[in-house]
DRENTOR-907545 format. One record per residue (C-alpha): residue in one letter; x, z, y. Coordinates in Angstrom, 1 decimal, padded with zeros to 4 digits, m for minus. Example, Ala and Ser with C-alpha at 12.3 -4.5 7.8 and 13.67 -1.06 7.14 Angstrom:
BEGIN
- type	east	up	north
- a	012.3	007.8	m004.5
- s	013.7	007.1	m001.1
***
This chain:
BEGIN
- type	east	up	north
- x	000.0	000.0	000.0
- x	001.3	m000.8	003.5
- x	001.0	003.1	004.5
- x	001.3	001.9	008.4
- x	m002.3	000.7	008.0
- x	m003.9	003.8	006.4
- x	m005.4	006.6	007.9
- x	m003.9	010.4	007.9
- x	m007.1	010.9	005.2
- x	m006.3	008.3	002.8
- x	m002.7	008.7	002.8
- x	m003.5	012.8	002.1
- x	m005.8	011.4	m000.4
- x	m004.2	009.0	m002.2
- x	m001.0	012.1	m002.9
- x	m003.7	014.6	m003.3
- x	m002.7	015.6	m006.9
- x	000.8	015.8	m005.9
- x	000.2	017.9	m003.2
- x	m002.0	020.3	m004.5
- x	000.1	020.8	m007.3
- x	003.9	021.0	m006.1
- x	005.4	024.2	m005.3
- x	006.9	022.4	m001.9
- x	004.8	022.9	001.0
- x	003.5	020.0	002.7
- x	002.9	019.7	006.5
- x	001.9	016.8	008.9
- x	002.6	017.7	012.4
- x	000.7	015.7	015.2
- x	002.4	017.3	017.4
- x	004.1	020.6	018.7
- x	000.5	022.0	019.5
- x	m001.0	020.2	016.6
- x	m000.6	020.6	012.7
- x	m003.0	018.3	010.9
- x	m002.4	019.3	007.1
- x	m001.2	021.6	005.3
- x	m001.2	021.9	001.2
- x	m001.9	024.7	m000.6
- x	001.7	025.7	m001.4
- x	002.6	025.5	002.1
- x	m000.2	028.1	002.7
- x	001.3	030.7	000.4
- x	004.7	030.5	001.7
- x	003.4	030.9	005.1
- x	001.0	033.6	004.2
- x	m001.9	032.1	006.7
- x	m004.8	030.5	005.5
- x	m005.8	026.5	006.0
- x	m007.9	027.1	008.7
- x	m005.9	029.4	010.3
- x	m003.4	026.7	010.4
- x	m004.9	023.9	011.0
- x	m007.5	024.9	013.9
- x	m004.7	027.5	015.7
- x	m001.7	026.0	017.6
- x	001.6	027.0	015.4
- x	002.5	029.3	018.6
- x	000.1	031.1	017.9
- x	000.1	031.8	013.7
- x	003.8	031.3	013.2
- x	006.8	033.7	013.2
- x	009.0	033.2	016.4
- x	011.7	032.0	013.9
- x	009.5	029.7	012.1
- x	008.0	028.1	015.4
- x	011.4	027.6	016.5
- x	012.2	025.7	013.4
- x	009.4	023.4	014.0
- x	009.9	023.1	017.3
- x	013.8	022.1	016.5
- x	012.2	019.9	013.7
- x	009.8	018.5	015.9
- x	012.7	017.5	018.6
- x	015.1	015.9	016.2
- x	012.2	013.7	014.0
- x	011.0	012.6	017.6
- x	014.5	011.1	018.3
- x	014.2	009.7	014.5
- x	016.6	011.6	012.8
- x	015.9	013.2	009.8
- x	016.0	017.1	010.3
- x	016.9	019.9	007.6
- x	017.0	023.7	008.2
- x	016.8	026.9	006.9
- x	015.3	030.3	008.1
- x	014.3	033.9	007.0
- x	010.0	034.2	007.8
- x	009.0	037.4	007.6
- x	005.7	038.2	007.1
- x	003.6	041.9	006.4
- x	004.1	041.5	002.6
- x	007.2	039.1	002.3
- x	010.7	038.0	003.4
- x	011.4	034.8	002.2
- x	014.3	032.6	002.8
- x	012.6	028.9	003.9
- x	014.2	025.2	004.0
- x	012.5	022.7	005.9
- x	013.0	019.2	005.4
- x	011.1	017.0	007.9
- x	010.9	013.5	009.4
- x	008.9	011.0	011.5
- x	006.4	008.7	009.9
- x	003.5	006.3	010.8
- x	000.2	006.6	009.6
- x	m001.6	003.6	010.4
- x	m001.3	003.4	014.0
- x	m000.2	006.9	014.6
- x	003.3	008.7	014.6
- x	003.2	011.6	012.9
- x	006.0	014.3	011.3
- x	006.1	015.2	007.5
- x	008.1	018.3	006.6
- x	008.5	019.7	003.2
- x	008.7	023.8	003.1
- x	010.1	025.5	m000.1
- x	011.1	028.6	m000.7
- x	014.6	029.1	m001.4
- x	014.8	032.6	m001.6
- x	016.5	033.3	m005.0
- x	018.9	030.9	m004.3
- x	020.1	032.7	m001.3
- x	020.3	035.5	m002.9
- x	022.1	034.1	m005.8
- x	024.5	032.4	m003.2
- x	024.8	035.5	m000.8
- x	025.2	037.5	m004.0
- x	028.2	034.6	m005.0
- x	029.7	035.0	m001.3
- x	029.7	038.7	m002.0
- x	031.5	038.3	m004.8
- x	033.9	036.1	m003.8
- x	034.7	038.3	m000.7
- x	035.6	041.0	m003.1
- x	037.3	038.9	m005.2
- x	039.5	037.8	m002.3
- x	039.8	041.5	m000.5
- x	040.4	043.1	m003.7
- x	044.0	044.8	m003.8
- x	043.6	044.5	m007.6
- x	045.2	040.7	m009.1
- x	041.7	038.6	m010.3
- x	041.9	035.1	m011.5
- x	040.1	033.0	m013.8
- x	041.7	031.0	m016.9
- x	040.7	028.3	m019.1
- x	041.3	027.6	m022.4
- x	043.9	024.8	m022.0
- x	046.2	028.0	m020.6
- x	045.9	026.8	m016.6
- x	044.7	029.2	m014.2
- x	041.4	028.0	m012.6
- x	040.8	030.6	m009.8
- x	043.0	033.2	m008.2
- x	042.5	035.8	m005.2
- x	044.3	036.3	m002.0
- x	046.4	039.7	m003.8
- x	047.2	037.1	m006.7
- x	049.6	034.8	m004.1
- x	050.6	037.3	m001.9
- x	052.3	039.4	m004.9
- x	053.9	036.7	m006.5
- x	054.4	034.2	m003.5
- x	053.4	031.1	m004.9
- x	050.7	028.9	m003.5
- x	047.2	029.2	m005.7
- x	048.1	025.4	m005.6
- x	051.0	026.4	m007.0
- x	049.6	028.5	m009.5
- x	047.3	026.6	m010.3
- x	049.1	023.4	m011.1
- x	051.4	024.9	m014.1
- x	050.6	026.2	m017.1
- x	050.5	030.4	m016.9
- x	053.4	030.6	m019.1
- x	055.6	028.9	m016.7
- x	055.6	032.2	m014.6
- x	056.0	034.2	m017.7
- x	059.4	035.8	m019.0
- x	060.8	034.1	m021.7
- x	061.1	037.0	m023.9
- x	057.0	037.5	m022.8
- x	056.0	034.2	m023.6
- x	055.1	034.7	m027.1
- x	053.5	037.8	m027.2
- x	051.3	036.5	m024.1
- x	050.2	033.7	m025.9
- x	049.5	035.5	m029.0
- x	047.1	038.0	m026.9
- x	045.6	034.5	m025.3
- x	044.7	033.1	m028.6
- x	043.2	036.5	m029.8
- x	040.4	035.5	m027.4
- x	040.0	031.8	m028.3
- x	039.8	032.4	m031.6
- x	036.9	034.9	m030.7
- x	037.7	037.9	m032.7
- x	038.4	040.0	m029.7
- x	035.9	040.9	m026.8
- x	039.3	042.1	m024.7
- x	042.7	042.5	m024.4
- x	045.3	044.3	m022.7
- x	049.5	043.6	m022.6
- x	052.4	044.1	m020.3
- x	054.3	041.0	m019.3
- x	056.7	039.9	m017.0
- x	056.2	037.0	m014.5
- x	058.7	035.3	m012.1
- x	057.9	035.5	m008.5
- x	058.9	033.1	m005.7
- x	061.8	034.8	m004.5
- x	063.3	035.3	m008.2
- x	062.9	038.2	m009.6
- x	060.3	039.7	m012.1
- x	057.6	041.8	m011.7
- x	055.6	043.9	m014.6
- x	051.9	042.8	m015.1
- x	049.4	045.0	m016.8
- x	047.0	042.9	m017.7
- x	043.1	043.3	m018.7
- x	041.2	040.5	m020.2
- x	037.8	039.4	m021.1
- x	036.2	036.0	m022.7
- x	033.0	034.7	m020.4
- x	031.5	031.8	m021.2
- x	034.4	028.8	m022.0
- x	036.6	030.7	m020.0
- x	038.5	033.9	m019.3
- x	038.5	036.7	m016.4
- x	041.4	038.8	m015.8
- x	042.3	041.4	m013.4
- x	046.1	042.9	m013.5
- x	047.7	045.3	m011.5
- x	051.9	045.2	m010.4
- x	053.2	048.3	m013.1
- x	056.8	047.5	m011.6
- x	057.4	050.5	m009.9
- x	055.7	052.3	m012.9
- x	058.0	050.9	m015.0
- x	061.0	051.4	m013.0
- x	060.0	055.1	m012.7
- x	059.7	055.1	m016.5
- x	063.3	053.4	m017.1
- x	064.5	055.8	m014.8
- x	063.6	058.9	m016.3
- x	064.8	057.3	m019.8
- x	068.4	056.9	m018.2
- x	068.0	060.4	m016.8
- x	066.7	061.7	m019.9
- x	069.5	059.9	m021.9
- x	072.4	061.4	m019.2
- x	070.6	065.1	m020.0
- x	071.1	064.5	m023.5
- x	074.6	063.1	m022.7
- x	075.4	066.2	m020.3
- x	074.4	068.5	m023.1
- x	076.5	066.6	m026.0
- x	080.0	067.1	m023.7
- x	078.6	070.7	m022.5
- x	078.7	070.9	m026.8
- x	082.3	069.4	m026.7
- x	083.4	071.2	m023.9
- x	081.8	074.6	m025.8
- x	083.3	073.2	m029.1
- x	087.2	072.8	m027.4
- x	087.1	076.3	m025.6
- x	085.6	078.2	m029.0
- x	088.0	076.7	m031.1
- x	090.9	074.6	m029.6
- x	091.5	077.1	m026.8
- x	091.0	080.4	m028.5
- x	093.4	080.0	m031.4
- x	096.2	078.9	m029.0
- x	095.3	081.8	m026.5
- x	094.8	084.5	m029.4
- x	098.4	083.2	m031.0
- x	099.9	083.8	m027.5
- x	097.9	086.8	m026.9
- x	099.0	088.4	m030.7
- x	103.1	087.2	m030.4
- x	102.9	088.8	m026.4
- x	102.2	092.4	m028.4
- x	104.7	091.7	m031.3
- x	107.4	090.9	m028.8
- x	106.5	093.9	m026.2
- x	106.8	096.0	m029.3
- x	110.2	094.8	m031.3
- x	113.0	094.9	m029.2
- x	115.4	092.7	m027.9
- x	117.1	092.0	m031.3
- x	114.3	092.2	m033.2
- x	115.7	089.3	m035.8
- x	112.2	087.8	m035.5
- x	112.2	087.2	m032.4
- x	113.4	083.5	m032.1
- x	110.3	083.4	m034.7
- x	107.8	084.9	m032.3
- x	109.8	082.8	m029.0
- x	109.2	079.6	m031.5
- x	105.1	080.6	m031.9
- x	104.6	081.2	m028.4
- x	106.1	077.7	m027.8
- x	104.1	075.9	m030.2
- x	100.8	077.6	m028.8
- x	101.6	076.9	m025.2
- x	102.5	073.2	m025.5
- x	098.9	073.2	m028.2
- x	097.4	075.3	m025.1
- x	098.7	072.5	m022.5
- x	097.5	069.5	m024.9
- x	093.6	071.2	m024.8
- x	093.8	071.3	m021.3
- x	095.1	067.9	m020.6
- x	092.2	066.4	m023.1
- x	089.8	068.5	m020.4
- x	091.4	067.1	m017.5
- x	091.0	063.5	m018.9
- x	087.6	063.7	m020.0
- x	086.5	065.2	m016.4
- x	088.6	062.5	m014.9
- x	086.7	060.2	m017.1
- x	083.4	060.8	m015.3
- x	084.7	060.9	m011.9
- x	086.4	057.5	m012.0
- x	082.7	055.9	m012.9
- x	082.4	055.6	m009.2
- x	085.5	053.6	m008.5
- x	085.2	050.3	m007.1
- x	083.7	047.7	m009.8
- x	085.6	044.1	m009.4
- x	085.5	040.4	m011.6
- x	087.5	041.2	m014.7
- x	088.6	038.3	m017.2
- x	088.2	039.4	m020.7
- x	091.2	036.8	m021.7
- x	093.5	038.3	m019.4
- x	092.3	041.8	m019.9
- x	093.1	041.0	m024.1
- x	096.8	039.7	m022.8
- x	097.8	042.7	m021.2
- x	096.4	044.9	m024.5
- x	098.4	042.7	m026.6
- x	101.9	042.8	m024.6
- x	101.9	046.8	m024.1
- x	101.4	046.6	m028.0
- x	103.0	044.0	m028.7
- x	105.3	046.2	m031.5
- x	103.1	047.6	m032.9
- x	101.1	044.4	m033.4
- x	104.2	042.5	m034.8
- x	105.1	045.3	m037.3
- x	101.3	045.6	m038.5
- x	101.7	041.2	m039.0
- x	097.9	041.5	m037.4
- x	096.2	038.4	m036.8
- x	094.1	039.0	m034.0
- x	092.0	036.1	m032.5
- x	089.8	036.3	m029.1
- x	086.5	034.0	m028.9
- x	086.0	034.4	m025.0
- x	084.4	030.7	m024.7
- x	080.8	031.6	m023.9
- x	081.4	034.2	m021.1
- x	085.0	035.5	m020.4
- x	084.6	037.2	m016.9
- x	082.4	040.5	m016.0
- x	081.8	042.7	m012.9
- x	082.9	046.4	m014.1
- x	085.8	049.2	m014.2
- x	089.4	047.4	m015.1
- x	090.6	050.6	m016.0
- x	087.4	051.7	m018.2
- x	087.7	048.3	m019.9
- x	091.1	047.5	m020.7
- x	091.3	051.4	m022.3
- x	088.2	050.3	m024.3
- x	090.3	047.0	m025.4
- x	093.2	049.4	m026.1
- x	091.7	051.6	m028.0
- x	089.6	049.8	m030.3
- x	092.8	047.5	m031.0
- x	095.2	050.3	m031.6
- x	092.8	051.8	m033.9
- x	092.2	048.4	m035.7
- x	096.3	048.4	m036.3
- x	096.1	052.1	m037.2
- x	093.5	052.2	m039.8
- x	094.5	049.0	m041.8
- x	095.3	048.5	m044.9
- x	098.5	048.4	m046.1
- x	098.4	045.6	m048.8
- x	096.1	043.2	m046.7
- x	097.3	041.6	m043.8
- x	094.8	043.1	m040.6
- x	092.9	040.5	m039.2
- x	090.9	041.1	m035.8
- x	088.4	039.0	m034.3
- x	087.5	039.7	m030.2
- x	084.4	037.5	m029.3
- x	081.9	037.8	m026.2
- x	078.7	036.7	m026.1
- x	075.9	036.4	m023.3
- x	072.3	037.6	m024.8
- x	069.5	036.5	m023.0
- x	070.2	037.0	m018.6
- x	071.7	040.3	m018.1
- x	073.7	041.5	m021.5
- x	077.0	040.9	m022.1
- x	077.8	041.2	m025.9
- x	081.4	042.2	m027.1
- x	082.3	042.2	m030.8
- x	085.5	043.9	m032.6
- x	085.6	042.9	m036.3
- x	088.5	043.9	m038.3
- x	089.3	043.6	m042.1
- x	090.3	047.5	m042.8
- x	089.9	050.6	m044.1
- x	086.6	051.3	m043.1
- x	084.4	054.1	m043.2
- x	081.7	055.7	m045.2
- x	079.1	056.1	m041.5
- x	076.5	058.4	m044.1
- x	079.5	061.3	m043.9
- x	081.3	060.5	m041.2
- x	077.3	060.9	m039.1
- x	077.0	061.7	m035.6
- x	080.4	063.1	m035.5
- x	081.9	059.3	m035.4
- x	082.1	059.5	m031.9
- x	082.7	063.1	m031.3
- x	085.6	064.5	m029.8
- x	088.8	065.5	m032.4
- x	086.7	064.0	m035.2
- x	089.4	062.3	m037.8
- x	088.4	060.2	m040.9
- x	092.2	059.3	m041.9
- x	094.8	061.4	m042.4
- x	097.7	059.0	m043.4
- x	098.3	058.3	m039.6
- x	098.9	060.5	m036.4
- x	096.2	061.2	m033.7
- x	094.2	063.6	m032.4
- x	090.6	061.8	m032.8
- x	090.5	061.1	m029.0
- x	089.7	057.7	m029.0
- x	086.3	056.7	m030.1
- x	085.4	059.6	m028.1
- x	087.4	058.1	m024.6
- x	085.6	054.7	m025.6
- x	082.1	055.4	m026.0
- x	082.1	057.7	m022.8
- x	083.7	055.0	m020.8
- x	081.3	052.2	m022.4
- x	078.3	054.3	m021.2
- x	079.6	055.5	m018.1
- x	079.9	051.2	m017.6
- x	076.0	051.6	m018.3
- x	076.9	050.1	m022.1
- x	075.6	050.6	m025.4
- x	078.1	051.1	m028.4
- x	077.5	050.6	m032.1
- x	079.4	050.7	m035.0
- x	078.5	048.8	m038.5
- x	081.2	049.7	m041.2
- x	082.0	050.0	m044.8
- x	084.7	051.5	m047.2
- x	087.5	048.9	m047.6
- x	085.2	046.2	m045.9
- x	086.2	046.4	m042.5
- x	085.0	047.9	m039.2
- x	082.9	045.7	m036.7
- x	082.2	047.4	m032.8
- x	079.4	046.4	m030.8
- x	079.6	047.0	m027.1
- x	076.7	045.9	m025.1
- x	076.8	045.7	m021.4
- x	074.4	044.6	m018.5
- x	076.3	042.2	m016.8
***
């Protein structure tokens, strides 16, 4: 039909059924002063009745926001353009949230103005409920974001970048695990695929995950499956696990204070009272024999002894005191190769007379920042002890190798072919102080004691794997 031509009633009639039965209201505006038609739908959102509507001017029956609408709507369809808006009408029994759609049509030989009225209400809410959200999401101090299940991040807040630095473009263009440690990366993605596989409603891990400037930070992560993807909130446990390392290292010094407070109790019980008692007991002989008394270059002989025993003790004190004031000295690049060359010519005798075969693998890292003094008398010791405890009818042989293990450890290795040891008796006295396992040679039992205090006071871990006529092997591990 050529809807120019018709009249208003006919073109009402002819979409009667569609307007009496849509939940849009319909209204046809003559003019500002003037509406013509209204359906029934339009009459429920506007809470007035058909009359009411029709015979009133909209002034008159309308909210102040809604007659502003339609006087707004009214302006723009005038000028021909097609007019949409929204506003809250407010009524004695409702607030609903309205759009209006409206534009200018002829109706036979009239102009009139069609608007469409619906009530958008829930989704407002549903949107202001969304915007709520996403403010929160963004405000949050907490770290949200939102994975799917090809491991990309889909959607992360404001505390997300600003903690780790990157971009969310950035974030968002990498897989996850591109952030993560490398030592993290596999138990992160075995906690992912706990939740696509769908047999867990949450998780929760610790990882590490490389921020902009470099370094790592310590993510406690929580979890959850919605829909085809996943949301996850985490939290920055750095500091937390920085306090927690620290009080392991001071925990671990306690325990290391008490073990030397031990040594120090077990040299003044027993190395320093014999000597003192032996002096002590010889002072009273001599005072009471006289002058010659036929023992007395006995007794002149025993005080000697115990004095120069008495002034041994006290120099092993001195050096293990100086041993943990000197861990504050000034650390500086030391090369392991030429570290092993200054070992090997102060022993150089001893090594020739022993026909050791010592070789040095220093190819994967040869250089670290620490104590030359601490190190080379860890080099010395271990190889003199190596020479000392070898046996006689195989030649020694002696292999020094570094190693780098993962960023920060610096692996060093000592692996000889001799005596060995039987680690069940020898216990936790291996490393204590005057603890001897072989008699057939001279020493005092000094130095595995000097070498694991030094390799801890370098921050270093020491270990020792060994076996009765199989050989000795040291592991020193340091952070480098």
């Amino acid at each position: 039909m050529d809807f120019k031509s018709a009249p208003l009633d006919t073109f009402c009639q002819m979409f009667r059924a569609v307007f009496d039965t849509t939940h849009l209201g319909i209204l046809i505006y003559e003019s500002v002063e003037k509406l013509l038609y209204v359906n029934p739908a339009g009459c429920a959102l506007l809470e007035q009745a058909h009359e009411t509507l029709t015979s009133r001017p909209p002034r008159d029956v309308l909210s102040a926001s809604a007659f502003t609408t339609v006087v707004a709507f009214l302006e723009a369809a005038q000028a021909g353009q097609e007019y949409v808006s929204s506003w809250r009408n407010s009524t004695l029994t409702h607030t609903r949230d309205l759009l209006l759609r409206g534009r200018r049509i002829a109706v036979g030989d009239q102009t009139l103005y069609y608007a469409s009225l619906q009530d958008v209400t829930r989704e407002k809410r549903t949107q202001q409920q969304w915007q709520d959200l996403q403010r929160l999401f963004d405000i949050s101090p907490v770290m949200f974001c939102i994975a799917g299940p090809d491991g990309y991040f889909k959607k992360i807040n404001r505390s997300f970048v600003q903690t780790l630095g990157y971009s969310e473009q950035e974030l968002c263009s990498k897989p996850f695990v591109r952030f993560v440690h490398p030592d993290d990366v596999y138990p992160t993605l075995a906690e992912y695929q706990k939740l696509l596989d769908g047999g867990h409603t949450s998780v929760e891990f610790v990882n590490r995950y490389l921020t902009k400037r470099g370094d790592y930070l310590y993510l406690s992560w929580h979890a959850v499956p919605f829909g085809e993807q996943f949301y996850c909130s985490c939290r920055d446990v750095t500091a937390e696990k920085h306090a927690e390392a620290e009080r392991a290292r001071i925990t671990q010094a306690l325990e290391m204070r008490n073990r030397e407070l031990e040594q120090f109790s077990y040299i003044i019980s027993h190395n320093l009272r014999s000597p003192v008692n032996n002096i002590t007991s010889l002072g009273y002989l001599i005072q009471e024999a006289g002058p010659n008394d036929p023992q007395m270059p006995v007794f002149l002989e025993g005080i000697t002894k115990s004095t120069a025993r008495l002034a041994s003790v006290i120099q092993d004190l001195s050096l293990i005191l100086q041993l943990k004031q000197s861990a504050s000295d000034k650390k500086e690049p030391v090369q392991f190769s030429e570290l092993f060359n200054a070992v090997q010519l102060s022993i150089q005798s001893s090594i020739a007379e022993a026909k050791a075969d010592i070789q040095t693998d220093f190819r994967e890292v040869d250089e670290m920042v620490t104590l030359r003094a601490y190190l080379y008398s860890i080099f010395y010791n271990l190889i003199s002890n190596a020479i000392k405890y070898r046996r006689p009818e195989v030649p020694l042989q002696l292999l020094i190798k570094s190693q780098r293990m993962g960023e920060r450890v610096v692996r060093l290795t000592f692996k000889d072919n001799g005596k060995g040891i039987d680690l069940k008796k020898a216990g936790e006295q291996f490393f204590g102080l005057y603890q001897r396992f072989h008699n057939h040679v001279d020493g005092k039992g000094m130095g595995l004691f000097m070498v694991k205090n030094q390799v801890e006071a370098l921050g270093g871990r020491i270990y020792v794997e060994s076996e009765v006529d199989q050989g000795t092997e040291f592991t020193i591990d340091f952070l480098s």
